[in-house]
N, CA, C and O atoms as a GROMACS GRO file, in nm:
protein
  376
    1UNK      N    1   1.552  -0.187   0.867
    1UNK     CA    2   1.460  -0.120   0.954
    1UNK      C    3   1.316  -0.143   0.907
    1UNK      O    4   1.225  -0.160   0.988
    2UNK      N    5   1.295  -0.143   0.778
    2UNK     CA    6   1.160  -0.175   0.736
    2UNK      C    7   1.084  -0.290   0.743
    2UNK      O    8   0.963  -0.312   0.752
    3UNK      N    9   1.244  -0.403   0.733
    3UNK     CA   10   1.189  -0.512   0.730
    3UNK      C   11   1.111  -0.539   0.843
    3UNK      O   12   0.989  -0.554   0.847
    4UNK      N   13   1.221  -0.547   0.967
    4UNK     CA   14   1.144  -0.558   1.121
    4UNK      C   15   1.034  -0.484   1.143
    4UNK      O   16   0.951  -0.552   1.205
    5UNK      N   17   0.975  -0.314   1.105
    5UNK     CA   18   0.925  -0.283   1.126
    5UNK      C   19   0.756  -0.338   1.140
    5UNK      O   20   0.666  -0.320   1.223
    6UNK      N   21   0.772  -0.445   0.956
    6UNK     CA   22   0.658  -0.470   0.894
    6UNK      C   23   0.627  -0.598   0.945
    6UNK      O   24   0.509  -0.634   0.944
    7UNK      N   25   0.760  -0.706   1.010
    7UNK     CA   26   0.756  -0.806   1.062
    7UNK      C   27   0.679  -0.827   1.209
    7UNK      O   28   0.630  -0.935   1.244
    8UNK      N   29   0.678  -0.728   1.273
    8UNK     CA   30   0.621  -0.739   1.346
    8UNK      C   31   0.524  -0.804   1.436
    8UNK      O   32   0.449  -0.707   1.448
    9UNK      N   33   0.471  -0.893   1.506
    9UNK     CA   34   0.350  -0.957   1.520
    9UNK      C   35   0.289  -0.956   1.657
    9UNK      O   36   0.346  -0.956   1.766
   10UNK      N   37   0.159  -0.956   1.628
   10UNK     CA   38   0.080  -0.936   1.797
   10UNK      C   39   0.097  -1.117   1.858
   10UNK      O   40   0.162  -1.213   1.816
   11UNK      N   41  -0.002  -1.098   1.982
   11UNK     CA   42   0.023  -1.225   2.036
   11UNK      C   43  -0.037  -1.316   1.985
   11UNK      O   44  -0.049  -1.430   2.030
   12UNK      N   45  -0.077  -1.278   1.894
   12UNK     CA   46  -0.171  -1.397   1.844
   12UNK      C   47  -0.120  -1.467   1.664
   12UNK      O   48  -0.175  -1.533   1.576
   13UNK      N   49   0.036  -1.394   1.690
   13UNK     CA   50   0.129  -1.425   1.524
   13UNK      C   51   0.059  -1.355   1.446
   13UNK      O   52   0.056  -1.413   1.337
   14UNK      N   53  -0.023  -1.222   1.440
   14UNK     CA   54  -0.085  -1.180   1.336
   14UNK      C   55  -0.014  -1.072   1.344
   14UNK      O   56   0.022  -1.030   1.454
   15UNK      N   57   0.028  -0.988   1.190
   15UNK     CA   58   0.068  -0.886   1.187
   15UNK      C   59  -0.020  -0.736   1.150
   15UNK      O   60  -0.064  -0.725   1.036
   16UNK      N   61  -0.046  -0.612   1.261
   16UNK     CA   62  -0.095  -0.588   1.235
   16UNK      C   63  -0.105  -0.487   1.101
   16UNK      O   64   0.008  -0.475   1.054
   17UNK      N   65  -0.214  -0.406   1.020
   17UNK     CA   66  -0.178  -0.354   0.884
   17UNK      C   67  -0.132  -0.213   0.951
   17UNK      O   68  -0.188  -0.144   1.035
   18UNK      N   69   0.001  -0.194   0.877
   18UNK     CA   70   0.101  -0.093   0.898
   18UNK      C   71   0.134  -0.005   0.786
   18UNK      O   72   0.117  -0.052   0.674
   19UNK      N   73   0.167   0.085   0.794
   19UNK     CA   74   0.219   0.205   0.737
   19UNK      C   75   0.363   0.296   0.777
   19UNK      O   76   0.396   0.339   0.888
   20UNK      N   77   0.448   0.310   0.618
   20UNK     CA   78   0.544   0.345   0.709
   20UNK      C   79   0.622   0.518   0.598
   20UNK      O   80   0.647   0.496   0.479
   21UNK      N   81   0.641   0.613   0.634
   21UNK     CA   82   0.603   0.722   0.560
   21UNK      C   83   0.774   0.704   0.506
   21UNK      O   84   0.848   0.647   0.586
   22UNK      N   85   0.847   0.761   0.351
   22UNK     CA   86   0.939   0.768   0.379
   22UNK      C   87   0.977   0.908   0.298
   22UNK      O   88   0.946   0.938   0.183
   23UNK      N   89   1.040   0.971   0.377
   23UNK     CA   90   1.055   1.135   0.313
   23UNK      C   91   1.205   1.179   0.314
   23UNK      O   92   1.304   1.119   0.356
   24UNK      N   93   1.189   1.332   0.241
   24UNK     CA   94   1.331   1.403   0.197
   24UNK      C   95   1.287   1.422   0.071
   24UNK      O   96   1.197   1.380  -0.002
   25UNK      N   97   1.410   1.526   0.066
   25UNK     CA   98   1.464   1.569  -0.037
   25UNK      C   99   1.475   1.497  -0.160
   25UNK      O  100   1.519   1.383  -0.142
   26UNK      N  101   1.439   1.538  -0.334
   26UNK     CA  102   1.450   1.448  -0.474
   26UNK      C  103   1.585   1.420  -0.449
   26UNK      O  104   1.664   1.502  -0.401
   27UNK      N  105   1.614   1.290  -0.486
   27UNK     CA  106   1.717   1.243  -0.542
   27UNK      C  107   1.796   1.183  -0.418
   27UNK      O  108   1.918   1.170  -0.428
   28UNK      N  109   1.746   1.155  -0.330
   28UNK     CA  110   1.758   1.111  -0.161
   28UNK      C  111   1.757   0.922  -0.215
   28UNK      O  112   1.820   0.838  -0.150
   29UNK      N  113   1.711   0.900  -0.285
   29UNK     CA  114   1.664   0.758  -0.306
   29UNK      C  115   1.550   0.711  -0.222
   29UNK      O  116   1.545   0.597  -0.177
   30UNK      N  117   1.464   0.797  -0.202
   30UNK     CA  118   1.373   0.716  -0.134
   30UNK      C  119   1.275   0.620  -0.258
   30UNK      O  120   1.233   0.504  -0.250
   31UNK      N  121   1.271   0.654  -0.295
   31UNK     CA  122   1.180   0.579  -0.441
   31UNK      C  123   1.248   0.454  -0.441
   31UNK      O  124   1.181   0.354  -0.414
   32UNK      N  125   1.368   0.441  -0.465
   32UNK     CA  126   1.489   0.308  -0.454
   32UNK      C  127   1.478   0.225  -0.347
   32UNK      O  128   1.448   0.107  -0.360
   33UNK      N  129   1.501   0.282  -0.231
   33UNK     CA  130   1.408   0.211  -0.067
   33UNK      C  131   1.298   0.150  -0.128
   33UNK      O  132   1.282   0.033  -0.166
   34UNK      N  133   1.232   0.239  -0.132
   34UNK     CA  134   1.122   0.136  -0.168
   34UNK      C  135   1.054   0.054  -0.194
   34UNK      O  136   0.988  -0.017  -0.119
   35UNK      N  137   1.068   0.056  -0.350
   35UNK     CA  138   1.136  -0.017  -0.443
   35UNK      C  139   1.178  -0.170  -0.407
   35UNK      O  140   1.103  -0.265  -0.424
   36UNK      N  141   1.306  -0.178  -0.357
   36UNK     CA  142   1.375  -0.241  -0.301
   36UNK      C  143   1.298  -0.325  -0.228
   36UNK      O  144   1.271  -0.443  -0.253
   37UNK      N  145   1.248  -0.226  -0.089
   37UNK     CA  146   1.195  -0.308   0.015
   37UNK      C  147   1.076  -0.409  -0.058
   37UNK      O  148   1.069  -0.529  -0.033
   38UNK      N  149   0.967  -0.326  -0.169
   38UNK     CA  150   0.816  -0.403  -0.170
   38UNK      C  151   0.869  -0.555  -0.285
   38UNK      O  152   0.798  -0.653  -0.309
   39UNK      N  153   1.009  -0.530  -0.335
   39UNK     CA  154   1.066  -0.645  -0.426
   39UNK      C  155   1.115  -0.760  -0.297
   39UNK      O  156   1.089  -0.880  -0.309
   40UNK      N  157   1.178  -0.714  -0.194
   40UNK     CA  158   1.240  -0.783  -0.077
   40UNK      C  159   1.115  -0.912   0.015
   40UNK      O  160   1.120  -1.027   0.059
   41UNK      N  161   0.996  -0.781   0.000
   41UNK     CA  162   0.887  -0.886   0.074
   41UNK      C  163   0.774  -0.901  -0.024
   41UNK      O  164   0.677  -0.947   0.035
   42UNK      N  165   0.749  -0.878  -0.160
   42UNK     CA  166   0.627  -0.938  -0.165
   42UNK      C  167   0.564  -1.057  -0.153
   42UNK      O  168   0.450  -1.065  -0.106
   43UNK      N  169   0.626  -1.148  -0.191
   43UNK     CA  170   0.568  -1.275  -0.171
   43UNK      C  171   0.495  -1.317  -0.039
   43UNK      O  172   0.403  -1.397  -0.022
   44UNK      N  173   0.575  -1.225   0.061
   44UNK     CA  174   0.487  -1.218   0.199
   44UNK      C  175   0.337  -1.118   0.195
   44UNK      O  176   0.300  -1.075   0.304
   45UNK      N  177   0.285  -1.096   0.115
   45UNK     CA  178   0.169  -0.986   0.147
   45UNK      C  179   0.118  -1.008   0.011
   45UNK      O  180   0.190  -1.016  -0.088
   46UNK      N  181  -0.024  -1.017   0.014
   46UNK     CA  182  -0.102  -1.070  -0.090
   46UNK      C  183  -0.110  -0.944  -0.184
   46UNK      O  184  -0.092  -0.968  -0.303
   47UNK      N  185  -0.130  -0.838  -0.156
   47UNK     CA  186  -0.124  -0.710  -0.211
   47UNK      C  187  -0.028  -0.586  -0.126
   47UNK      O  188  -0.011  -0.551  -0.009
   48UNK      N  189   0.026  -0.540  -0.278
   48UNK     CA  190   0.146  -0.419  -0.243
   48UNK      C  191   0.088  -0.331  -0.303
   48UNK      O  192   0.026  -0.377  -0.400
   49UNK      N  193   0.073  -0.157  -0.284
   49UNK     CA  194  -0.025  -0.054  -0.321
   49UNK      C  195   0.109   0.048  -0.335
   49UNK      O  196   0.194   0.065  -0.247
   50UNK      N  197   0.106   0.091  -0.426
   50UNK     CA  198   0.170   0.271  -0.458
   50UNK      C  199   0.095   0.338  -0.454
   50UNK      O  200  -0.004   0.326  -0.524
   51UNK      N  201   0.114   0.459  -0.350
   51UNK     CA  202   0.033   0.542  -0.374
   51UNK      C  203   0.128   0.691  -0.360
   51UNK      O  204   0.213   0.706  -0.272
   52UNK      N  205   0.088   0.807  -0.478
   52UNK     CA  206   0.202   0.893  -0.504
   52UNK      C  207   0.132   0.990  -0.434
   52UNK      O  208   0.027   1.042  -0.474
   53UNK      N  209   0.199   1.020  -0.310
   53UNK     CA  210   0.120   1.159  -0.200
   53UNK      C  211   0.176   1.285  -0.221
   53UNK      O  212   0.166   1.376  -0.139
   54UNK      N  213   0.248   1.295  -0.352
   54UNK     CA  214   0.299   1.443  -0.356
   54UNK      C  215   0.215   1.527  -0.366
   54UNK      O  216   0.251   1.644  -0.380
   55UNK      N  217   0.111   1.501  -0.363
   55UNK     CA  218  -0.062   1.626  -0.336
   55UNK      C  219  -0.162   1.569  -0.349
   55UNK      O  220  -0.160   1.447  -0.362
   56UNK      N  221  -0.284   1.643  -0.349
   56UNK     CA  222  -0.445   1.581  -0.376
   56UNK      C  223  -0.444   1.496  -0.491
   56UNK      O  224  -0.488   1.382  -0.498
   57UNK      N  225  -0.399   1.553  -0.564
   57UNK     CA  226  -0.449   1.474  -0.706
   57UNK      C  227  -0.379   1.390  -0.719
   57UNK      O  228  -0.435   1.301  -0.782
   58UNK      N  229  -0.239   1.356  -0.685
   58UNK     CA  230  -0.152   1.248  -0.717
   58UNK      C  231  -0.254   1.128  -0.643
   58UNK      O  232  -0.294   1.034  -0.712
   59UNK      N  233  -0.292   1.142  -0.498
   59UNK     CA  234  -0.371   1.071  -0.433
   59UNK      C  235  -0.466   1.006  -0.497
   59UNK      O  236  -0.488   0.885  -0.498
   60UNK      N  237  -0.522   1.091  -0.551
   60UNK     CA  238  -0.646   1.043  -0.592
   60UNK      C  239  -0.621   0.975  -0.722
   60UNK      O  240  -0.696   0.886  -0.763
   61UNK      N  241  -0.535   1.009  -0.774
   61UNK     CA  242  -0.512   0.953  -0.943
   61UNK      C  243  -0.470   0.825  -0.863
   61UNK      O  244  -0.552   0.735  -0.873
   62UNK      N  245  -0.356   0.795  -0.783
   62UNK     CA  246  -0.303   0.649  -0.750
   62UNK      C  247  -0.432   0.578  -0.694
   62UNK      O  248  -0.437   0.461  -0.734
   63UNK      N  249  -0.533   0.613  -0.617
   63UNK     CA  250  -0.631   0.532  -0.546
   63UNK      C  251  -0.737   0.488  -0.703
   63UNK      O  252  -0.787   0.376  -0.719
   64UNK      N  253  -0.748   0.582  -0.784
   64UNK     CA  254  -0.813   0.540  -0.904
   64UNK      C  255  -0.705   0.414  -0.956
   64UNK      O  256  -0.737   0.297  -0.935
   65UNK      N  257  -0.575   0.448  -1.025
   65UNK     CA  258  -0.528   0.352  -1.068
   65UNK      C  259  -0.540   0.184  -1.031
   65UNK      O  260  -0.554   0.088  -1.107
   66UNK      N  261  -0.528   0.190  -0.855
   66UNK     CA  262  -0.562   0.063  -0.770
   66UNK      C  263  -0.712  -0.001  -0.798
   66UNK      O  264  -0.734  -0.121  -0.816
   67UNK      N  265  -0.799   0.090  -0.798
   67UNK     CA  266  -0.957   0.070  -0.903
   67UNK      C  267  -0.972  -0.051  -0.961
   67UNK      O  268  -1.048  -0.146  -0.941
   68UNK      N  269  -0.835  -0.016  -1.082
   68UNK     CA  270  -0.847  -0.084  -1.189
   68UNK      C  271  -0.795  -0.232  -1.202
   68UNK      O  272  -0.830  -0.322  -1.278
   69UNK      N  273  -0.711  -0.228  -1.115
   69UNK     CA  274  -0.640  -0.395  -1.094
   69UNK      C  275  -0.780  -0.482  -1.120
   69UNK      O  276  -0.889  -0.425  -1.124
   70UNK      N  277  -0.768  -0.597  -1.134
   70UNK     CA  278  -0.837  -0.698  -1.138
   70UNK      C  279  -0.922  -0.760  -1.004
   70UNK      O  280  -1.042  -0.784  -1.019
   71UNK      N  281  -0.877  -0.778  -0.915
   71UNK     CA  282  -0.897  -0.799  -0.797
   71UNK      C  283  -1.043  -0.698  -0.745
   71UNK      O  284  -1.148  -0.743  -0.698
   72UNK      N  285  -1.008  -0.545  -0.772
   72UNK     CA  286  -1.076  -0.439  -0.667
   72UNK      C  287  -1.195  -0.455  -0.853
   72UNK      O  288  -1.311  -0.425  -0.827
   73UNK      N  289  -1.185  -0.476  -0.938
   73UNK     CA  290  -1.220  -0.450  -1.052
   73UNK      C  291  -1.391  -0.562  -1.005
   73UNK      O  292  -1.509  -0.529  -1.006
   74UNK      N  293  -1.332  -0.677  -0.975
   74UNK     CA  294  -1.384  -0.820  -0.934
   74UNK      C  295  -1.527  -0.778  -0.795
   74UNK      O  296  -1.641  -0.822  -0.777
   75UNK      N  297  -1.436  -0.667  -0.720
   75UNK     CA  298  -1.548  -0.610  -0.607
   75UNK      C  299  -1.632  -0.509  -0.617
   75UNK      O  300  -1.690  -0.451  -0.525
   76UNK      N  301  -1.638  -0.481  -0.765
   76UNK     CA  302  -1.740  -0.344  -0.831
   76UNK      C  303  -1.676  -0.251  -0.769
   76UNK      O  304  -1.755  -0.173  -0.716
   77UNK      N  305  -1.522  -0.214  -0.744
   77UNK     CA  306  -1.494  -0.028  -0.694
   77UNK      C  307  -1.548   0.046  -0.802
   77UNK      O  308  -1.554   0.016  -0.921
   78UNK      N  309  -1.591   0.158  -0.736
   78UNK     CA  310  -1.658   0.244  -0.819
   78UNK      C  311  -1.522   0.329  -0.895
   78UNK      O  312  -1.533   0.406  -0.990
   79UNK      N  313  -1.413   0.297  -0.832
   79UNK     CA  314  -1.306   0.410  -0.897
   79UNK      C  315  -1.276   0.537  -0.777
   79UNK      O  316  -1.166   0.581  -0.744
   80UNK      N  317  -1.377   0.569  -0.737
   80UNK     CA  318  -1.400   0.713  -0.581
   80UNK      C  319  -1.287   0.646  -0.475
   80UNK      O  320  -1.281   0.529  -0.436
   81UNK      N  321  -1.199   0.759  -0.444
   81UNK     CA  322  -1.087   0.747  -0.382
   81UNK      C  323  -1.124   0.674  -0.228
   81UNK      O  324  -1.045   0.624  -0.148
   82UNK      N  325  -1.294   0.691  -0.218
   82UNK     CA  326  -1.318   0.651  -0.021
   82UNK      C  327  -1.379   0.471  -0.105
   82UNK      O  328  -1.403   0.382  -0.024
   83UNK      N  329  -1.391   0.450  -0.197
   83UNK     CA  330  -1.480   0.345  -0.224
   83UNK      C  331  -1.309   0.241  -0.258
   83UNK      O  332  -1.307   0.119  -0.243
   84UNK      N  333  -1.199   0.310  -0.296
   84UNK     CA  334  -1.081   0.249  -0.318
   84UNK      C  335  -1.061   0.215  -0.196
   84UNK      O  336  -1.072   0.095  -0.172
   85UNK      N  337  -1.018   0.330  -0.051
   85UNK     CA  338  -0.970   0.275   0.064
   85UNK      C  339  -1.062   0.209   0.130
   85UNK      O  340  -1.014   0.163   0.233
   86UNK      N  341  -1.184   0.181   0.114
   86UNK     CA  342  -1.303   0.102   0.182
   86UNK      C  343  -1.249  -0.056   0.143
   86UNK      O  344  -1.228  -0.146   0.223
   87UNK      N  345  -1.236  -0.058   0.003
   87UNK     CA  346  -1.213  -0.200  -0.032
   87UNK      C  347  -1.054  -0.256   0.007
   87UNK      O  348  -1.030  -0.377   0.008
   88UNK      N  349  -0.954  -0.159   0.036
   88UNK     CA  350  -0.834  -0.176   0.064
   88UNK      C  351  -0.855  -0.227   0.223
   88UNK      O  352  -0.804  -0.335   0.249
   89UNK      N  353  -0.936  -0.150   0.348
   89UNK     CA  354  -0.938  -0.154   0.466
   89UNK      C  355  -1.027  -0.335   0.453
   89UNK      O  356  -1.005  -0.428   0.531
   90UNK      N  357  -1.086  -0.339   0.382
   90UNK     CA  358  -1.193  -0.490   0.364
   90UNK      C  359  -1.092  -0.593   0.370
   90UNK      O  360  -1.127  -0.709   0.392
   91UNK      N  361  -0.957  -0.559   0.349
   91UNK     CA  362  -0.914  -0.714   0.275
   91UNK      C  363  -0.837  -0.768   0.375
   91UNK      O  364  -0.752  -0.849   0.337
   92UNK      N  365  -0.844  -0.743   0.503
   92UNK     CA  366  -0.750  -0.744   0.567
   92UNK      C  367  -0.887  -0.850   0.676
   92UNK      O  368  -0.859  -0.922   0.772
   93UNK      N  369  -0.990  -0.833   0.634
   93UNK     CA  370  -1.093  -0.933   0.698
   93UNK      C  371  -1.112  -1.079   0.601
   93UNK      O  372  -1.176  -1.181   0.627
   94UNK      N  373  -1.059  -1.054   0.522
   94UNK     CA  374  -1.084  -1.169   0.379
   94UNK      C  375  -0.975  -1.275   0.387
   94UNK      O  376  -0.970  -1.365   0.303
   0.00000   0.00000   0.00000
């Protein structure tokens, strides 16, 4: 289901950038989905992002962590959780 979901493409063979939420209950395996799926396709997608939404701060700690990669490191992110998704929403023009 994820796969197709992400496979997707407009008319022009471009896929557009998607999001896909996956929830329940601990110990459900969603972490394992996951997992799974971003091992299944990365080689298709130049960048794969974790981000842990179990509250504010998990948010913000994961959008800092992404900061630090090399890549966002390379585009001066300041580390600020709107200056992380600014450079995340950028790359999709690059």
């Amino acid at each position: 289901m994820l796969k197709h979901y992400f496979s997707i493409r407009n008319g022009n063979g471009i896929a557009p950038r998607r999001s896909f939420l996956i929830y329940g209950l601990g110990g459900m395996g969603k972490t394992e989905i996951a997992l799974k799926f971003a091992e299944d396709v990365s080689s298709q997608y130049g960048y794969v992002f974790w981000v842990d939404a179990t509250n504010e701060d998990t948010i913000t700690a994961s959008l800092k962590g992404i900061s630090s990669i090399p890549d966002a490191k390379n585009a001066n992110i300041d580390g600020t959780p709107e200056a992380v998704l600014y450079w995340i929403a950028s790359l999709s023009n690059q």
